[in-house]
DRENGU-599171 format. One line per 10 residues: number of its first residue (from 0); their letters; for each residue x, y negated, z negated of N, C-alpha, C, O. Coordinates in steps of 0.001 Angstrom, whole numbers, plus 524288, in hexadecimal, padded with zeros to 5 digits. Each point is the difference from the previous one (the first is absolute). Last residue first. Example, Ala and Ser with C-alpha at 12.3 -4.5 7.8 and 13.67 -1.06 7.14 Angstrom:
1 = sa = 83232:808CA:7E458:80334:7FB5A:7FFC4:7FCFE:7FBBE:7FD26:801FD:7FBAC:7FF57  7FF25:81AAC:800EF:7FC86:7FB5A:80000:80384:7FB50:80000:8040C:80013:7FD67
This chain:
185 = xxxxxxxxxx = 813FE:7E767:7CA7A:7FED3:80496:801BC:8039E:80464:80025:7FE91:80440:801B8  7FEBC:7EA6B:7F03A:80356:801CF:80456:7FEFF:8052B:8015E:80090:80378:7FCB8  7F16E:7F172:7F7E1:8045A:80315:80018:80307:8006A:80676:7FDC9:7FFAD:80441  7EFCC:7FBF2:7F721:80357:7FB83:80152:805D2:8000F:7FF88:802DB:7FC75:8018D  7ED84:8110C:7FBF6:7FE07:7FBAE:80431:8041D:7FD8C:7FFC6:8007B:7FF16:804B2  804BB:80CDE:7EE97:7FE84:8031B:8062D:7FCD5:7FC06:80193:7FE21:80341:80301  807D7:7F574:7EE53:80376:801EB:802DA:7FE74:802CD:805EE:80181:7FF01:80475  7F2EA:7FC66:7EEA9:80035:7FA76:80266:805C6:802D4:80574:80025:7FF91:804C9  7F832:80EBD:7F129:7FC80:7FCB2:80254:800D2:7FAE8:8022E:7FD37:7FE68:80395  80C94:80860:7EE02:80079:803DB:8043B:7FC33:7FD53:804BE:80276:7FCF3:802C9
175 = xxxxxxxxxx = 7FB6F:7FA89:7EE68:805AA:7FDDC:801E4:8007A:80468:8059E:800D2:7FE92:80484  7F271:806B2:7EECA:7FCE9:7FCA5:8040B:80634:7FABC:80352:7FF7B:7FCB3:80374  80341:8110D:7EFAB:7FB74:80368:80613:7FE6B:7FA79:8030E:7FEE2:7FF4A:8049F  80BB0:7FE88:7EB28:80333:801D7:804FA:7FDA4:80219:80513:801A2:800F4:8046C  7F861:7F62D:7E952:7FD2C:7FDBB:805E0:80484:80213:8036F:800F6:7FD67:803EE  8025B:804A0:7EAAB:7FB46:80266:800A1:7FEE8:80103:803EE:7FE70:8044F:80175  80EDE:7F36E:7F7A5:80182:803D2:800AF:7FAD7:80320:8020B:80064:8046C:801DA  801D7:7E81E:804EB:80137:80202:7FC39:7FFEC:8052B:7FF2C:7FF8A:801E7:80464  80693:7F566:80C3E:7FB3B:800A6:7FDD0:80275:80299:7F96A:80415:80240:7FECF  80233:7F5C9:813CB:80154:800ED:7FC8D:7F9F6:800CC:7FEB3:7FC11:7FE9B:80265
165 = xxxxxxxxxx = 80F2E:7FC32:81095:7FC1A:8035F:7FD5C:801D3:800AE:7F8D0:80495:800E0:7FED5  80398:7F330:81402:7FF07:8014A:7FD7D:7FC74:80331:7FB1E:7FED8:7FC5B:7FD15  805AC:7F83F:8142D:7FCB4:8049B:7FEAC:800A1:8048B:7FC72:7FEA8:80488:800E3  8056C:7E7AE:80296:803FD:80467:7FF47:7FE95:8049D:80338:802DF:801C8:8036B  7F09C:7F0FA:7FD86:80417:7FDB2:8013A:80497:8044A:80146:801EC:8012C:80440  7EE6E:8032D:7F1FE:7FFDC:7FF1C:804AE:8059C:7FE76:80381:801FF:80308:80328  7F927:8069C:7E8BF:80037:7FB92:80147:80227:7FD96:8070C:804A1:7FEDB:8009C  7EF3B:80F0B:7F384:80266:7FEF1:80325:802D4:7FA89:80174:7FD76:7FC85:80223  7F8E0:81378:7EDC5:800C7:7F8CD:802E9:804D7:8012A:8048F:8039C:80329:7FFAA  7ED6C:8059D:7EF78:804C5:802D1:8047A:80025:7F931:80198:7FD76:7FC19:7FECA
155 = xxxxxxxxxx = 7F935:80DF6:7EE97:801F2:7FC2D:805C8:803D3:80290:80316:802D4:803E3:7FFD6  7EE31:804DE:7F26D:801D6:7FF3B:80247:80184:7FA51:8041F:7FD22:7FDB1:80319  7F9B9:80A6B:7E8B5:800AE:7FC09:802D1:805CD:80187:804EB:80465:80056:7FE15  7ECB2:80BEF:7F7AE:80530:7FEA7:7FE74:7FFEC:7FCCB:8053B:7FDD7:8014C:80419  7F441:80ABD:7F004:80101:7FD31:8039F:804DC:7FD64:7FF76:801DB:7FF62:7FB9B  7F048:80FB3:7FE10:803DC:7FED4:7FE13:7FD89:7FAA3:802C0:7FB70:7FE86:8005D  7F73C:81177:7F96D:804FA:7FD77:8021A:80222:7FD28:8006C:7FE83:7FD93:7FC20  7F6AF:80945:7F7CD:7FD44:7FCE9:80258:801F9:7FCC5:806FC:7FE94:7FC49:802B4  80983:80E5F:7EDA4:7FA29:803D1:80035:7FB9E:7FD3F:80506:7FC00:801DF:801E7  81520:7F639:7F62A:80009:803F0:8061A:7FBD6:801E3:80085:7FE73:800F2:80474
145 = xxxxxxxxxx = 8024E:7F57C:7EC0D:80380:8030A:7FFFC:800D9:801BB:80511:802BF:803F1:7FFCF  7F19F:7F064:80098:7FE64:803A5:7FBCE:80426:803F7:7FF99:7FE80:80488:80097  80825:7F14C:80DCB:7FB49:7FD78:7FEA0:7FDA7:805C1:7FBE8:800A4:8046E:801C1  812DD:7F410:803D0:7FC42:803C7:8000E:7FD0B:7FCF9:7FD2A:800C2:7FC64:7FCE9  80DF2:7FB5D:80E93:7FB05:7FE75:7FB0C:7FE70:804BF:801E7:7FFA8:80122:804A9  8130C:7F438:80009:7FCFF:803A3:80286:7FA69:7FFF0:7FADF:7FFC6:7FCD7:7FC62  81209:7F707:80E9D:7FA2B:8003B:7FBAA:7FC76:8041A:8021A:7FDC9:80072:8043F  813DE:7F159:7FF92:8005E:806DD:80047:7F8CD:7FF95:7FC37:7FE2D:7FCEE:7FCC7  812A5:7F683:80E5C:7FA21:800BB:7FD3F:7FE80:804E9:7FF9F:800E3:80372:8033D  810F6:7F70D:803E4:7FF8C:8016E:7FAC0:7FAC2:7FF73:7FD45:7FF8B:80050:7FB39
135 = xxxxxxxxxx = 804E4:7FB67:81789:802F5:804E8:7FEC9:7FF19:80216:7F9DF:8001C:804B0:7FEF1  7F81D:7E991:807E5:7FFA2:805ED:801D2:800FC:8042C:8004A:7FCFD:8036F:80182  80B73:7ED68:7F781:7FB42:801C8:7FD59:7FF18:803A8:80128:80108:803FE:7FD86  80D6F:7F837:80A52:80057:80358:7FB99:7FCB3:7FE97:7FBF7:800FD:80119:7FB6C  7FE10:7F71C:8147E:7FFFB:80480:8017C:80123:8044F:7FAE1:7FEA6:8049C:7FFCE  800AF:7E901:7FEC3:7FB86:801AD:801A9:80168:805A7:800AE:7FDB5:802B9:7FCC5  80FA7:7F494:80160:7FCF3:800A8:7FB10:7FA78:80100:8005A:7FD66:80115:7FC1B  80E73:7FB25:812EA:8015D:8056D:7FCCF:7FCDE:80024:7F967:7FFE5:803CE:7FD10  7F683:7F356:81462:8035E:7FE44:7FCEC:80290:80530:7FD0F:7FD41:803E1:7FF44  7FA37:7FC2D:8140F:7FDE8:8008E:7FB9E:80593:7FD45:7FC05:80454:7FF80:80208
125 = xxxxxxxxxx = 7F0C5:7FEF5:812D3:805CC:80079:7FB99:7FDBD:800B5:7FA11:7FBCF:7FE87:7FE29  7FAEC:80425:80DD6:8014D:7FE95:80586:805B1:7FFD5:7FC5C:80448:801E6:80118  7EDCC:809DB:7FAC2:800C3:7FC45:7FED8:8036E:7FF90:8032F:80155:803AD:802CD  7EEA8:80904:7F556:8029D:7FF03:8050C:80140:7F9CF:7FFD3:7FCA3:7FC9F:7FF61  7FB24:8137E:7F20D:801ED:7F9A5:8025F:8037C:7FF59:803A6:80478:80197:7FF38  7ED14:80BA7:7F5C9:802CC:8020A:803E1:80171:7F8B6:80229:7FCCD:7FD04:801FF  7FADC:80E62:7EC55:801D1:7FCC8:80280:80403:7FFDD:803E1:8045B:801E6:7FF3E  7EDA7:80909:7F4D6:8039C:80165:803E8:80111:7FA4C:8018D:7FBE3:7FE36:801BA  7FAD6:81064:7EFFB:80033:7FA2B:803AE:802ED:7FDDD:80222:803BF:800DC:7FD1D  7F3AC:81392:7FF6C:80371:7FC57:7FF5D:7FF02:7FA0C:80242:7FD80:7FE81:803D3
115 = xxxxxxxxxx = 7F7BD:8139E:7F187:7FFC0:7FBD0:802C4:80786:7FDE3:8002E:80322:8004B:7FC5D  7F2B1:8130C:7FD3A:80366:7FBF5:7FF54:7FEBB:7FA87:80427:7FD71:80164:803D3  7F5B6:80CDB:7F5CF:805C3:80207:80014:8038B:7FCD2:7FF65:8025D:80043:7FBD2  7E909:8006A:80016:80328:7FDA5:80250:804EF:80194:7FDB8:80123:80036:7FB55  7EEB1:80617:8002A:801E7:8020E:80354:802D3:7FC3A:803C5:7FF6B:80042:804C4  7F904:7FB9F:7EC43:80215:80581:7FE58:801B2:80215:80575:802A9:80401:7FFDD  7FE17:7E87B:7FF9F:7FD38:802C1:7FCAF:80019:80443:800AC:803DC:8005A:802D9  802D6:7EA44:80179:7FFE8:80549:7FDF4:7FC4F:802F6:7FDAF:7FD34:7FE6C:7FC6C  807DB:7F3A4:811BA:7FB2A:7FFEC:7FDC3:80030:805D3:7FCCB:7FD6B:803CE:80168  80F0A:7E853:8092D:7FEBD:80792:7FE0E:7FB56:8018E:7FB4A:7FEB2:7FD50:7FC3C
105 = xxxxxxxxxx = 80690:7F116:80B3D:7FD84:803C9:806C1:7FF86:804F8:7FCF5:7FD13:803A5:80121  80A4E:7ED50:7F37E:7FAD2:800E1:7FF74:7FED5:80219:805CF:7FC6F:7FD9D:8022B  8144A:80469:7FBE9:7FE30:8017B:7FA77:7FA56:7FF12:800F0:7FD42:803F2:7FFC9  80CD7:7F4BC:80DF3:7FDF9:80651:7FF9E:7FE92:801B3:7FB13:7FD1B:803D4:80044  80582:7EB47:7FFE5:7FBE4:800E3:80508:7FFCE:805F8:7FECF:7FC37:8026D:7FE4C  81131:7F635:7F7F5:7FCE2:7FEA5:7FE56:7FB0F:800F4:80354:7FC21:7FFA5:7FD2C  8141F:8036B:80815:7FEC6:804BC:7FB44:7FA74:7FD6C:7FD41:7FD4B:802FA:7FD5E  809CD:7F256:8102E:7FEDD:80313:802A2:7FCDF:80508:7FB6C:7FBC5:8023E:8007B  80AC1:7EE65:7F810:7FBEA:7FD73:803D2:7FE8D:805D0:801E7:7FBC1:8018E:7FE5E  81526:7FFF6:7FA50:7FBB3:7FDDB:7FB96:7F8AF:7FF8C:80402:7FC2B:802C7:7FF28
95 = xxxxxxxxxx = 8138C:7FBD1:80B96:7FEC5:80700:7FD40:7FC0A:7FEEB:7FB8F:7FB7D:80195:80082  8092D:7EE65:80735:7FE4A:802DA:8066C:7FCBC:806F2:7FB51:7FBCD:8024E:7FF95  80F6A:7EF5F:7F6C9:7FB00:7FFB2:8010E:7FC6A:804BA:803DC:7FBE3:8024F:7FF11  815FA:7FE17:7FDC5:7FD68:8011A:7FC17:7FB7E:8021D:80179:7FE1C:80460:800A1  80A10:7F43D:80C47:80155:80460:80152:7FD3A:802DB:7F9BF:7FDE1:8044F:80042  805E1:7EB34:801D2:7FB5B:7FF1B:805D2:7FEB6:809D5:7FDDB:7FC37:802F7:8000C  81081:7F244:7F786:7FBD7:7FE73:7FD4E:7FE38:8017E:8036A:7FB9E:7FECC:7FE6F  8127D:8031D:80989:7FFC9:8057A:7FBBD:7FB79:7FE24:7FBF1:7FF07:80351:7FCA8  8014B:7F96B:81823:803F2:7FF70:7FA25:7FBFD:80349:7FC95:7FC26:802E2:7FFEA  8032D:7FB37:8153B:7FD94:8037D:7FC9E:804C2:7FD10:7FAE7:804B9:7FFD6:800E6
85 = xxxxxxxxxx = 7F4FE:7FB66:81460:8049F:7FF2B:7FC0A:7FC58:802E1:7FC04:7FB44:80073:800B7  7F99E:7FE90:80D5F:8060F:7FEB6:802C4:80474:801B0:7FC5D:803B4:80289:801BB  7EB5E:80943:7FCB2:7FFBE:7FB4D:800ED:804C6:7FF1D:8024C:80288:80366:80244  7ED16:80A7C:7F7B0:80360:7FDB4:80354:80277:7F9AE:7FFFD:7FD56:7FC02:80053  7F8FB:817DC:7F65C:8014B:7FA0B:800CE:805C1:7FE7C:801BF:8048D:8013B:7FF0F  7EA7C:80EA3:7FC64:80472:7FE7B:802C5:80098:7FAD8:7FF66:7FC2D:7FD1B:7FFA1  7F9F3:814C1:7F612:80018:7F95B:7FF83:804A0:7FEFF:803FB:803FD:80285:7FF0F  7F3B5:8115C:7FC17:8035D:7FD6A:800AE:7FF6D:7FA3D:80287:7FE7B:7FFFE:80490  7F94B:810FC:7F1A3:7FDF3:7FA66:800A9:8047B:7FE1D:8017A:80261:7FED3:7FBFD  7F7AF:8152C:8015B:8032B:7FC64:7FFA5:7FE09:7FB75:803B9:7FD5D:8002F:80404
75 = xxxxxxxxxx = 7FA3A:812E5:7EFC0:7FF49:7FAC4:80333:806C1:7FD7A:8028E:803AF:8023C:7FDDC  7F1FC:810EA:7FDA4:804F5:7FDD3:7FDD9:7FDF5:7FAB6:80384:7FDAB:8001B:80434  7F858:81072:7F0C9:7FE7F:7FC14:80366:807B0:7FD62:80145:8036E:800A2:7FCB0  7EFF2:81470:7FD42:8052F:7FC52:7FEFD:7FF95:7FAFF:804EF:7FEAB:800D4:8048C  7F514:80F80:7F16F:800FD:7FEF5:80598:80522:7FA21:7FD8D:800C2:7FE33:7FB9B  7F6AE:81726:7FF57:800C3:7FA31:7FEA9:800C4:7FD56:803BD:8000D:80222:80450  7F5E5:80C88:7FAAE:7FFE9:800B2:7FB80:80580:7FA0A:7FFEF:7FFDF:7FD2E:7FC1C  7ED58:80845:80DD5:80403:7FB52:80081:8032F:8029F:7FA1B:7FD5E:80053:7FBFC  7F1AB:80746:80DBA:80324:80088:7FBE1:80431:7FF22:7FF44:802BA:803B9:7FEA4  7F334:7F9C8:81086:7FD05:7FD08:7FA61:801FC:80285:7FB7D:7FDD3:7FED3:7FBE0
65 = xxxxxxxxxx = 808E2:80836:813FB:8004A:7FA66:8006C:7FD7C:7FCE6:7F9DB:801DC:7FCAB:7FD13  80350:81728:800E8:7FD51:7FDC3:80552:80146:7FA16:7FD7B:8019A:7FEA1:7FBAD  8087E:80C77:7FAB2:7FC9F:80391:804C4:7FBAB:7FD83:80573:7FEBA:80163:8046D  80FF8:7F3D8:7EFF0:7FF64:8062A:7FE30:7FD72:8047C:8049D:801E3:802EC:80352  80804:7E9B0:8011D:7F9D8:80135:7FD02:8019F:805EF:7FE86:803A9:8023E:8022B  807B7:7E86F:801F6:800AE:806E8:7FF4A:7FA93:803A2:7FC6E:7FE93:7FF98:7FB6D  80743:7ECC0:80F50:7FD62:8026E:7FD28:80265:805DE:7FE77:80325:80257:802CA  80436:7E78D:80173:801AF:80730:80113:7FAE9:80277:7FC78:7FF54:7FE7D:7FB7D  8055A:7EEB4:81014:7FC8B:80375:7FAC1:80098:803DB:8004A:7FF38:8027E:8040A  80A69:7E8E0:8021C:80133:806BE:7FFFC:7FA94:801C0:7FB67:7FECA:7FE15:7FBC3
55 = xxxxxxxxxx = 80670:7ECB9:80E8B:7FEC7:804CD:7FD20:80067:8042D:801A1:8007E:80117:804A8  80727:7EBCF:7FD4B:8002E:803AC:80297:7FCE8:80472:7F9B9:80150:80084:7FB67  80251:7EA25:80C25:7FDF0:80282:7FDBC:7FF7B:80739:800E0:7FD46:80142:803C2  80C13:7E890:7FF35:7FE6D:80602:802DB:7FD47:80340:7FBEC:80127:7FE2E:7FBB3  80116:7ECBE:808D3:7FF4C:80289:7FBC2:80071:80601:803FF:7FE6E:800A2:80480  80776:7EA77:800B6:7FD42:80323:7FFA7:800C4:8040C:7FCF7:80457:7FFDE:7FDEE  80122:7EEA2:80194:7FED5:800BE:804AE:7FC13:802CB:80153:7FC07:7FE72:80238  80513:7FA91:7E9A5:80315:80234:805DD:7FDFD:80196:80498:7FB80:801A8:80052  8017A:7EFD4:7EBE0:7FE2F:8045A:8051E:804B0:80223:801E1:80451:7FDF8:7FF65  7F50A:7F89F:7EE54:80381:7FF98:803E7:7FD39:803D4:802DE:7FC3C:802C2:7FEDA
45 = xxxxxxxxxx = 7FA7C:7F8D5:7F18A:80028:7FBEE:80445:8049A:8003E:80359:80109:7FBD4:80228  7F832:810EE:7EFFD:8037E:7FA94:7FFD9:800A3:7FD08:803D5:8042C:7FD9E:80005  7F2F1:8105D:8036C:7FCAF:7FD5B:7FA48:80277:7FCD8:80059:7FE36:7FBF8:801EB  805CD:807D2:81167:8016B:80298:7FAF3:7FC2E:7FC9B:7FB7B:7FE44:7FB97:800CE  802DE:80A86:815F3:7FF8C:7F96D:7FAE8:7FF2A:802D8:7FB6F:7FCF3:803B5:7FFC1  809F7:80284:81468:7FC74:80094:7FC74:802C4:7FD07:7FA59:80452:7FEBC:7FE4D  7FD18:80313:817B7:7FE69:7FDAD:7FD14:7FCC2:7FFB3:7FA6E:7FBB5:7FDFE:7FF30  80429:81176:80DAB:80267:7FC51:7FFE4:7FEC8:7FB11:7FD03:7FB73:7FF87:7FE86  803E1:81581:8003A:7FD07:7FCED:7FF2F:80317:7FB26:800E1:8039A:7FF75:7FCDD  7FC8D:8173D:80860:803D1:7FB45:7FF71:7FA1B:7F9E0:7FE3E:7FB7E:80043:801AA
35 = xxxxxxxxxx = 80727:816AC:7FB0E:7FD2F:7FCC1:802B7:800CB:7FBA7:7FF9B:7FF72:7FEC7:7FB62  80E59:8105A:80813:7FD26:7FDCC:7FB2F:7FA6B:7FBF6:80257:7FFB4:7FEB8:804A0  80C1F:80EB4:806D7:7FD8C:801B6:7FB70:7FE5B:7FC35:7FB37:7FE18:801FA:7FC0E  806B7:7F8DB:814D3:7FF49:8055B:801FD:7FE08:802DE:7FAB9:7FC70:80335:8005E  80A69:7E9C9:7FF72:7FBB5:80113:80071:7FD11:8065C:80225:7FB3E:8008E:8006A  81608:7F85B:7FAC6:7FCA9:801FC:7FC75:7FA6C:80104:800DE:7FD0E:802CD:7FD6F  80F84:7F69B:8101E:8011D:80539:7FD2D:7FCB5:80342:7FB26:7FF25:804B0:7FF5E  7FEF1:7E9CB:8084F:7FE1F:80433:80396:80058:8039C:7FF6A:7FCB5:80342:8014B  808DE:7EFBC:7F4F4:7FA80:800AB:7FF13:7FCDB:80468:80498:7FBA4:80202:80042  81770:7F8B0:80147:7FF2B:80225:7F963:7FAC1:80287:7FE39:7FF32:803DC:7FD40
25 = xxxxxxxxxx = 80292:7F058:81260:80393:80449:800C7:7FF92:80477:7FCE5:7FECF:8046A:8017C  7FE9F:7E8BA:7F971:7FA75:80334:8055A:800EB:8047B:7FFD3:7FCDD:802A6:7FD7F  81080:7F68A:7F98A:7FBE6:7FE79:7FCCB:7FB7E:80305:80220:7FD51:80374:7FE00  8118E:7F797:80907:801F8:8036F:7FF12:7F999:803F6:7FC19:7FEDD:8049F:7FF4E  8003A:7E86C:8090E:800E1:80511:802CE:801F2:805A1:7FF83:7FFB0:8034B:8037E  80164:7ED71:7F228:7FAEA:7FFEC:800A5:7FF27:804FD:80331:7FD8B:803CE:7FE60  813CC:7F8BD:7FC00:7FDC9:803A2:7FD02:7F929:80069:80139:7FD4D:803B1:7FE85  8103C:7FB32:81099:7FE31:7FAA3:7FC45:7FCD7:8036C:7FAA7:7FD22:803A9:8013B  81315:8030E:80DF7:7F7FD:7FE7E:7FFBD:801FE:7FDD9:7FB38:8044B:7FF70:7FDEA  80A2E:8082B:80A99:7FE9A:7FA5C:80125:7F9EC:7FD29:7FE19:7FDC1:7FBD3:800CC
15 = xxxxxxxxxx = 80C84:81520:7FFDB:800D3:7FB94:7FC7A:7FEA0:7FB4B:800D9:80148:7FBED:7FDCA  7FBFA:8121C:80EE0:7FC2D:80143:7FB15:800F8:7FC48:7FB0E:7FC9B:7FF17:7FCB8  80C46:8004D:81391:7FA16:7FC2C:80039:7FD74:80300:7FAB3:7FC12:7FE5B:7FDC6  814DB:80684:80578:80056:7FB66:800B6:7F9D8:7FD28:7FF98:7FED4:7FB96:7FE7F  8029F:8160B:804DA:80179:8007E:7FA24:801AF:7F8FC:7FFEB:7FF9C:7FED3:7FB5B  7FA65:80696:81549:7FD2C:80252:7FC10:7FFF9:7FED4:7F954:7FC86:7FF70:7FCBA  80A34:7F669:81669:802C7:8034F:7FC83:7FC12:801D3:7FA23:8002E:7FD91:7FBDB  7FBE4:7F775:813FF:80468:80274:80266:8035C:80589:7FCBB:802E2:80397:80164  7F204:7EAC2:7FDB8:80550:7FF0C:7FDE2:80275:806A4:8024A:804B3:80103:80031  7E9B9:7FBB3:7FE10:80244:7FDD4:803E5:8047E:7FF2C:800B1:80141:7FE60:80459
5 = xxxxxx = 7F969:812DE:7F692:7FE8C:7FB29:7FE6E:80099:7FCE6:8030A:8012C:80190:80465  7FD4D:81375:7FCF4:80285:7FC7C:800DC:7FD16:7FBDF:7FF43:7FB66:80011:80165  80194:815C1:7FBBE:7FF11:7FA95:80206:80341:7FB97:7FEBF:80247:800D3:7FBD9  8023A:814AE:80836:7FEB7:7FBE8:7FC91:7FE73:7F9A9:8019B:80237:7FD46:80348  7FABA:81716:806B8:8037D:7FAB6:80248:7FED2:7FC85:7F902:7FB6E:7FEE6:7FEFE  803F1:816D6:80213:7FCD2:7FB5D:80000:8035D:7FB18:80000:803CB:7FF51:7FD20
């Protein structure tokens, strides 16, 4: 198969060259094959993002027939995107505080919820190094009734555009994996 060509002539030359807005579209195309995507979405606290993904799982397991359900298990993830030019390290607090604060009230525990994640996913044109070692060091996980109620644990990942650079905290390596295979070196 003939690889396609930019205008520039050179594949791996035009893939550095996008704009995180565009890296952004791109991103939303990918997820969109399995989460259900919501654009433009506005928070209690009065911030927003671009857009929201949302992805569910229900696992039943029955005994002998259908109406004898003996359990069934739920998993949510809510992943929040944001985009911008420059990222610091107050911009970069705020951003996670704000984000853990949305998915905390999206989760709805109860005996047959497994786990939920929240997921912050930031695409940046530059990022500051103290910013980046927010992101690297937010960490927050919560059982709900001991687990009896399942869990949830805060995932990031980030890209910073320019470089193309990838980091994520220890959680969000699935979803760093993910920025890599769309914007990674082939």
């Amino acid at each position: 198969p003939e690889e396609t060509m930019g205008p520039n002539g050179n594949e791996a030359e035009d893939r550095m060259e996008r704009s995180p807005q565009e890296c952004f579209e791109k991103l939303l195309s990918a997820y969109s094959h399995n989460y259900d995507l919501t654009r433009d979405v506005e928070t209690e606290e009065g911030g927003s993002f671009p857009a929201m993904a949302h992805y569910f799982l229900r696992d039943e397991h029955y005994l002998v027939r259908r109406d004898k359900q003996f359990y069934a298990t739920e998993q949510h993830d809510y992943t929040y995107f944001y985009v911008t030019e420059h990222l610091d390290a107050a911009g970069a607090k705020a951003l996670t505080e704000r984000t853990l604060k949305a998915g905390l009230a999206a989760i709805r525990p109860h005996k047959e919820h497994m786990s939920s994640f929240v997921t912050l996913v930031v695409l940046a044109e530059a990022m500051d190094p103290e910013a980046k070692k927010v992101l690297k060091k937010t960490r927050f996980h919560k059982n709900y009734r001991l687990a009896l109620h399942g869990w949830m644990e805060y995932h990031i990942a980030a890209m910073e555009c320019s470089t193309r650079t990838f980091l994520s905290n220890p959680a969000g390596r699935g979803a760093r994996k993910t920025l890599e295979a769309n914007f990674g070196p082939k």
